[in-house]
C-alpha positions as CSV (number, residue, x, y, z in Angstrom):
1,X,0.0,0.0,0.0
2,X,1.0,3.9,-0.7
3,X,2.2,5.8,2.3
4,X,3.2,9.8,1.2
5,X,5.0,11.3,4.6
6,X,5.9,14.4,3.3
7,X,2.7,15.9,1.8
8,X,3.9,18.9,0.6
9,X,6.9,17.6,-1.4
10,X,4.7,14.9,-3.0
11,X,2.2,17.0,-4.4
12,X,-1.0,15.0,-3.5
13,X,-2.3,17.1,-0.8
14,X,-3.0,15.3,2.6
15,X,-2.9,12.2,1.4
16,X,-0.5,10.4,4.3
17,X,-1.7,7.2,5.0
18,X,-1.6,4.1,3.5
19,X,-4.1,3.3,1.1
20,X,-5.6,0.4,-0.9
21,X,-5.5,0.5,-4.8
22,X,-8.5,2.7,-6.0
23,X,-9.3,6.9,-6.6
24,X,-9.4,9.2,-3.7
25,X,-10.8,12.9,-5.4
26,X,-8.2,13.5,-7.9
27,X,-5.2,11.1,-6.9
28,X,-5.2,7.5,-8.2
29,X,-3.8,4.9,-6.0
30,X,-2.3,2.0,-8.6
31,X,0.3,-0.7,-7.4
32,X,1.7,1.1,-4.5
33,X,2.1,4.5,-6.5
34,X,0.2,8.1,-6.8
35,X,-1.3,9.0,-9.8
36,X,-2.5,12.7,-10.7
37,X,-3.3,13.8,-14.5
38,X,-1.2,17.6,-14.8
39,X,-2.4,18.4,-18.0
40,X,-5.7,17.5,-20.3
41,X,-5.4,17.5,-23.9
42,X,-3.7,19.5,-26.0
43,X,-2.7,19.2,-29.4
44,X,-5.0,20.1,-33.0
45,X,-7.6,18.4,-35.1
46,X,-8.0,18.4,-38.4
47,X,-11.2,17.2,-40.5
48,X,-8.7,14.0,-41.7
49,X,-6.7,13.5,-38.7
50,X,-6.4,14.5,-35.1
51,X,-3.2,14.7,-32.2
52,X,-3.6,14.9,-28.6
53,X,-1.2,14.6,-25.6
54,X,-1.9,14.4,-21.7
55,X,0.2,14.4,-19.1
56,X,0.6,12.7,-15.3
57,X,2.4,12.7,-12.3
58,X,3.4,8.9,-10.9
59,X,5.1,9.3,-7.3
60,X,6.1,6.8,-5.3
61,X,9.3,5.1,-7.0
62,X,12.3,6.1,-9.0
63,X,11.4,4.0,-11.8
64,X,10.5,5.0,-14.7
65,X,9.4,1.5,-16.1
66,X,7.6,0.8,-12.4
67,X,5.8,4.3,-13.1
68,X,5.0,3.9,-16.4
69,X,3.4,0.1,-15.3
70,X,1.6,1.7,-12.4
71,X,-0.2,4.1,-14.9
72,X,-1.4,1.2,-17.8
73,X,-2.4,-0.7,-14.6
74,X,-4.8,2.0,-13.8
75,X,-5.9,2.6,-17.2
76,X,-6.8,-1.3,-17.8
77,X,-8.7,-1.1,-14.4
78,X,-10.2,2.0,-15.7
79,X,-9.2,4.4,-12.5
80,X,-7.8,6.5,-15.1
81,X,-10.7,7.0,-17.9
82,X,-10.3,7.0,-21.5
83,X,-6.7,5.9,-21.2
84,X,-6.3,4.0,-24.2
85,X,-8.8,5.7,-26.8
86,X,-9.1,9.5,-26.2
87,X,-11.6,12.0,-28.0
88,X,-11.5,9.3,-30.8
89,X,-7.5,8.7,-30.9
90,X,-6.1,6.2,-29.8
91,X,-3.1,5.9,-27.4
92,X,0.5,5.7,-29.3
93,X,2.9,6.3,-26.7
94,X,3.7,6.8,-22.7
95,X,7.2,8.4,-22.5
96,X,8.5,9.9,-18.7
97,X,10.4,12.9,-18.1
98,X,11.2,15.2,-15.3
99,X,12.2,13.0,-12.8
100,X,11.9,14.3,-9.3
101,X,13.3,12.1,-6.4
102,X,10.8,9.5,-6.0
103,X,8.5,9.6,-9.1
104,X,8.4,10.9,-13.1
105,X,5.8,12.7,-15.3
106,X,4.3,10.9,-17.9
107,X,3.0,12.1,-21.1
108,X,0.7,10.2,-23.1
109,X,0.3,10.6,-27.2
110,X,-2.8,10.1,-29.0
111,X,-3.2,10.3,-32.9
112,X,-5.7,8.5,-35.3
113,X,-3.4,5.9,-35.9
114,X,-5.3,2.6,-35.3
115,X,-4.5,0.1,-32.1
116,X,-3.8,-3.7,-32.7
117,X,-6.1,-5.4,-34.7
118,X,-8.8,-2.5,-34.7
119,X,-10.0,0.3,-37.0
120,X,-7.7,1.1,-40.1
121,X,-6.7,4.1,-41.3
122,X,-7.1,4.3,-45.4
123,X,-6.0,6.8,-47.5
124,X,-7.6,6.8,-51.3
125,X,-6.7,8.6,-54.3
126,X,-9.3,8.5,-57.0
127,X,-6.7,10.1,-59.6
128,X,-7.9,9.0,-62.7
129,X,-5.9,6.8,-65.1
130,X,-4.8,7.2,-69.0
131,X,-4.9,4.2,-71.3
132,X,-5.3,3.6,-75.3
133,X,-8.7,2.8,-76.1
134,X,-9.2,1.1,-79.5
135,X,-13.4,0.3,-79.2
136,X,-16.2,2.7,-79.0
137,X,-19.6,1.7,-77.2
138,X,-21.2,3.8,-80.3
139,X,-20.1,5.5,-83.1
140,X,-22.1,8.3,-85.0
141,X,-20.9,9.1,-88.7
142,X,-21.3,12.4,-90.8
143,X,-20.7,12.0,-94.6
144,X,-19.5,15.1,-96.3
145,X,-20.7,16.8,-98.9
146,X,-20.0,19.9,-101.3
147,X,-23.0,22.2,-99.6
148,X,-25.4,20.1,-101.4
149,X,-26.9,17.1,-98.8
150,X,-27.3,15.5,-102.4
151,X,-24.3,15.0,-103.6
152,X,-23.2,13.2,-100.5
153,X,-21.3,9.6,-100.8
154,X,-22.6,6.7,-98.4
155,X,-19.4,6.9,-95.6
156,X,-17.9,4.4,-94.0
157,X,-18.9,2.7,-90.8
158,X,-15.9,0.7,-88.4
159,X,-18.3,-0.6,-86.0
160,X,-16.8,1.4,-83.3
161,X,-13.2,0.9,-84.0
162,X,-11.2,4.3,-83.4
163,X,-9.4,6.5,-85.4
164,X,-8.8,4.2,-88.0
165,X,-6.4,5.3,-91.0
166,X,-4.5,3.6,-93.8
167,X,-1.0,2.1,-92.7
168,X,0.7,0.7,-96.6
169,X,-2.2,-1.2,-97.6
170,X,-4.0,-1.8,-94.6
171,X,-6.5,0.1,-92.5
172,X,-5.6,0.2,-88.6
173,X,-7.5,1.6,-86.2
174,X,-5.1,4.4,-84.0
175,X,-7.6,4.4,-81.4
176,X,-7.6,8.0,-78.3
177,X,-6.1,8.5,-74.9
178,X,-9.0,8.5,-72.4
179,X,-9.1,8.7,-68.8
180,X,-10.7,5.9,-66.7
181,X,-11.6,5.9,-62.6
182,X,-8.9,4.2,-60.5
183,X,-9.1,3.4,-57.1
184,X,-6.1,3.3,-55.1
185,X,-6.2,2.5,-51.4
186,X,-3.4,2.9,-48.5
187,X,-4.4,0.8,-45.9
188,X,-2.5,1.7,-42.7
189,X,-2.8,-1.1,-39.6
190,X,-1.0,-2.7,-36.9
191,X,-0.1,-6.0,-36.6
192,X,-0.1,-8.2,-33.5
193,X,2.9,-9.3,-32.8
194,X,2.1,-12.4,-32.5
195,X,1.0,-13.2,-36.1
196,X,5.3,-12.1,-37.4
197,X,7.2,-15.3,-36.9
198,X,10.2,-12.9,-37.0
199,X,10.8,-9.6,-38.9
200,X,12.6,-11.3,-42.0
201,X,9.9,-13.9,-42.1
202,X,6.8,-11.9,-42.3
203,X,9.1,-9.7,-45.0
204,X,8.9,-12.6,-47.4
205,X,5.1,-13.1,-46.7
206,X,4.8,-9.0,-48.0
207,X,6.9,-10.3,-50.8
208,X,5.1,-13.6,-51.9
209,X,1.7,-12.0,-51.8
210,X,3.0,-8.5,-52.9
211,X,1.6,-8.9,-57.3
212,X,-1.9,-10.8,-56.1
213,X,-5.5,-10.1,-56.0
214,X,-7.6,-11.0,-53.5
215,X,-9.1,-14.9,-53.5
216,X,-12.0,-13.8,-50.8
217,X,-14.0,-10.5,-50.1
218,X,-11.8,-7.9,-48.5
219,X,-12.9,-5.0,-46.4
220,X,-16.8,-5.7,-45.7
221,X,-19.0,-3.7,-43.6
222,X,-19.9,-5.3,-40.7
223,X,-23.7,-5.6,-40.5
224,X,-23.6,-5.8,-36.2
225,X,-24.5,-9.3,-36.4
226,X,-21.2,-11.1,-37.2
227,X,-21.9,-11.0,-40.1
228,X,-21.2,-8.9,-43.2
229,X,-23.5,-6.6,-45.7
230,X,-23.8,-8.5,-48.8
231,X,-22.0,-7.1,-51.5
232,X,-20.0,-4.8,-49.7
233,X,-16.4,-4.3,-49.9
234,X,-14.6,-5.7,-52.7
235,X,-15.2,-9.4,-54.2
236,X,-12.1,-11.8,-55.1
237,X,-10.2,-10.7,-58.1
238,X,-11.0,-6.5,-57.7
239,X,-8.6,-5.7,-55.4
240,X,-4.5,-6.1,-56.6
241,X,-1.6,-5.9,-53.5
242,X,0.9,-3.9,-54.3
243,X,2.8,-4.0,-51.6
244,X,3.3,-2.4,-47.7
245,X,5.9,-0.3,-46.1
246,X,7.1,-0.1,-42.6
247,X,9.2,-0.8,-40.0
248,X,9.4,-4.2,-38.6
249,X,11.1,-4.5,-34.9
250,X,11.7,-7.6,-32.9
251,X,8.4,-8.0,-30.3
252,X,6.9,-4.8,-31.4
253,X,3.4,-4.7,-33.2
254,X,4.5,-3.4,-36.5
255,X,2.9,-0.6,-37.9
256,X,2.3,-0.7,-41.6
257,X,0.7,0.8,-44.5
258,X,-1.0,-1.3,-47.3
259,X,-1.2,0.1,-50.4
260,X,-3.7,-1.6,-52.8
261,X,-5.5,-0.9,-56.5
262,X,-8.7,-1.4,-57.3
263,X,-10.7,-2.6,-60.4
264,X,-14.3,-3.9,-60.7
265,X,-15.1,-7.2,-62.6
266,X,-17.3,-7.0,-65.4
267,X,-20.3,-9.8,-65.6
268,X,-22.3,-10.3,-68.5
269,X,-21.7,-6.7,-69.8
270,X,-21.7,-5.6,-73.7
271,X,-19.0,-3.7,-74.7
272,X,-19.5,-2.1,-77.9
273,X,-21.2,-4.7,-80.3
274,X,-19.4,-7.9,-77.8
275,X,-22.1,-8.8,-75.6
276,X,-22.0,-10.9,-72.3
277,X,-18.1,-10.3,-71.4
278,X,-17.2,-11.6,-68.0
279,X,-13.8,-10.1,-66.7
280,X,-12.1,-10.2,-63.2
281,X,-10.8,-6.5,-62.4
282,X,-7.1,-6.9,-63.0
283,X,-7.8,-9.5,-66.1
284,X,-5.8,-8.2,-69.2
285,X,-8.5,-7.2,-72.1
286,X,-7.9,-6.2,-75.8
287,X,-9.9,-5.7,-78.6
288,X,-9.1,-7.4,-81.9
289,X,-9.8,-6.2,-85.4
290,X,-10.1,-7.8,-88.9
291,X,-10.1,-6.2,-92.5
292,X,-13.2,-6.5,-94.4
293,X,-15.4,-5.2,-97.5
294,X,-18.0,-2.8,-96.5
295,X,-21.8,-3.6,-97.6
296,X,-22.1,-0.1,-99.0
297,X,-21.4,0.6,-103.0
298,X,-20.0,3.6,-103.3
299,X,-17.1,5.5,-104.6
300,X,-13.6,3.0,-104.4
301,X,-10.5,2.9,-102.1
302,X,-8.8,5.2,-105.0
303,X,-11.7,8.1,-105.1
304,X,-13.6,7.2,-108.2
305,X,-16.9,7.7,-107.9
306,X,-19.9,5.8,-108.7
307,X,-19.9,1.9,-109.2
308,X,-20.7,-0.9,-106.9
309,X,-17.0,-1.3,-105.9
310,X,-17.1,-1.7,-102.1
311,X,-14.4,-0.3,-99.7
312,X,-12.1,-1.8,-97.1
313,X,-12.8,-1.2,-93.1
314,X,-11.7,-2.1,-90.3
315,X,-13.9,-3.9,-87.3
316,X,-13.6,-5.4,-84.3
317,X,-14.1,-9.3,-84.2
318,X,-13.8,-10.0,-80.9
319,X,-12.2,-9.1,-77.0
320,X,-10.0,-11.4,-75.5
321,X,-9.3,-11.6,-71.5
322,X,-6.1,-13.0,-70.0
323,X,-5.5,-13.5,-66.4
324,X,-1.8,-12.4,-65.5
325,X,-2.2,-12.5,-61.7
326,X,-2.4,-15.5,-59.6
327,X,-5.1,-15.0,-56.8
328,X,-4.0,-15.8,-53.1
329,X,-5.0,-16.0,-49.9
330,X,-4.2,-12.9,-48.1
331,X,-4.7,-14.2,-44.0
332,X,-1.3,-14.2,-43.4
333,X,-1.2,-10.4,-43.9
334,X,-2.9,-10.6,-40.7
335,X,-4.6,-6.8,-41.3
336,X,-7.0,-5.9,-39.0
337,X,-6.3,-9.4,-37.3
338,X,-7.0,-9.2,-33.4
339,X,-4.9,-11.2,-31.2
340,X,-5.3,-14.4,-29.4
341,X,-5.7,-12.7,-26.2
């Protein structure tokens, strides 16, 4: 039990007698030790992320390890309140200073940063994407003509195929930059201990599944039942791991950051003229094309006018889809994983 003879030095008032474990007005009595918060919060909040810090005074042993165990104590037998999750952060960090002769202030640091195995903190950039597209989903034509409507020529129609000019003898569609959505998502989480076999270990499980998608649903809302809202998150093949960064210490619960991409599969969709394609998000499509005669006479390939000679084009004849990531399961990441105990 706590005994304070000198009352003035330590601080607490006219607390002088030995007392059992538990809160007497503003002084906490935790494994032998006085505990008295100095300072409340102070720190800034943002709309995306907050900081706070607060500050105690342990008395009742030198030690700053004996201090700093005295005050965890109290928060886990919740004498102290809030200790661990504060105004919505979460505690980081107790580090001691000031040491006076029988006892050290304490400072506790909050941030946003999520605690083992619970909420994550994700960062997502929706910066759209350029890539060559080749097919239209429709295609409207304009003939010319000499300022008469009459004397326009039937014009050729490529199905959708874009920008397509003659290379030697051959028409090839160029096809246009366009930009698409992308979905990239920074998952930041820490990792029980426990689940890291050792830090060179768990390195080469980052590596093995670093170039996967996902083989289960990722990231579903919880629907407060154990279960999961249907349809939520992201289903197996939308989601590609690119890899995580962080530091990795012997015993410590790593904190890192996850940095995935995102792509929806298509089912049954048309594209263009091509209905009922079916393609995993990170499945490789492309477009072929095929040189054919057009079904409208018209003037030749040279210009001359008149005749029933028809004209080359260029169409698609069909998509093709390639997988070029192997799917894998992704448990050993152990995101979000709560410990044993």
């Amino acid at each position: 039990m706590a005994t304070i003879t000198d009352p003035t030095s330590s601080q607490f008032g006219a607390l002088n007698t030995n007392l059992e474990d538990g809160v007497y007005n503003d002084v906490i009595v935790q494994n032998g030790l006085f505990i008295r918060e100095l300072r409340g919060r102070s720190g800034a909040t943002t709309r995306s992320s907050g900081r706070a810090s607060r500050t105690w005074k342990v008395q009742g042993d030198s030690s700053p390890q004996a201090c700093r165990e005295a005050l965890l104590a109290a928060g886990d037998a919740e004498r102290i309140a809030d200790l661990y999750s504060y105004d919505s952060l979460n505690l980081q960090e107790v580090s001691y200073d000031n040491q006076s002769l029988d006892g050290w202030e304490l400072t506790g640091d909050y941030s946003d940063t999520p605690l083992v195995g619970g909420s994550l903190k994700v960062n997502v950039s929706t910066t759209g994407a350029t890539i060559k597209l080749y097919q239209s989903s429709n295609e409207r034509v304009y003939p010319a003509y000499a300022g008469d409507p009459a004397t326009a020529q039937p014009c050729r129609y490529f199905r959708g195929a874009i920008d397509v000019q003659p290379e030697g003898d051959r028409m090839s569609p160029r096809g246009s930059d366009i930009v698409i959505p992308t979905l990239r998502v920074n998952v930041t989480g820490r990792i029980a201990h426990e689940y890291v076999d050792s830090e060179f270990e768990y390195s080469k499980i980052l590596a093995r599944l670093t170039g996967t998608v996902n083989q289960s649903w990722q990231f579903q809302k919880p629907d407060g039942l154990g279960g999961f809202v249907s349809g939520s998150g992201f289903a197996p093949g939308e989601l590609l791991f690119l890899g995580a960064d962080g530091d990795i210490i012997a015993d410590k619960d790593p904190l890192l950051t996850f940095s995935f991409l995102a792509s929806p599969n298509l089912d049954s969709v048309t594209i263009g003229s091509i209905p009922n394609v079916t393609k995993k998000g990170h499945e490789v499509g492309w477009f072929s094309f095929k040189q054919m005669l057009d079904d409208i006479a018209g003037p030749t390939d040279d210009g001359a006018a008149g005749g029933n000679s028809k004209r080359s084009v260029v169409v698609v004849e069909g998509y093709h889809v390639h997988t070029v990531y192997a799917a894998a399961d992704w448990d050993d990441l152990a995101l979000a994983k709560a410990p044993s105990s």
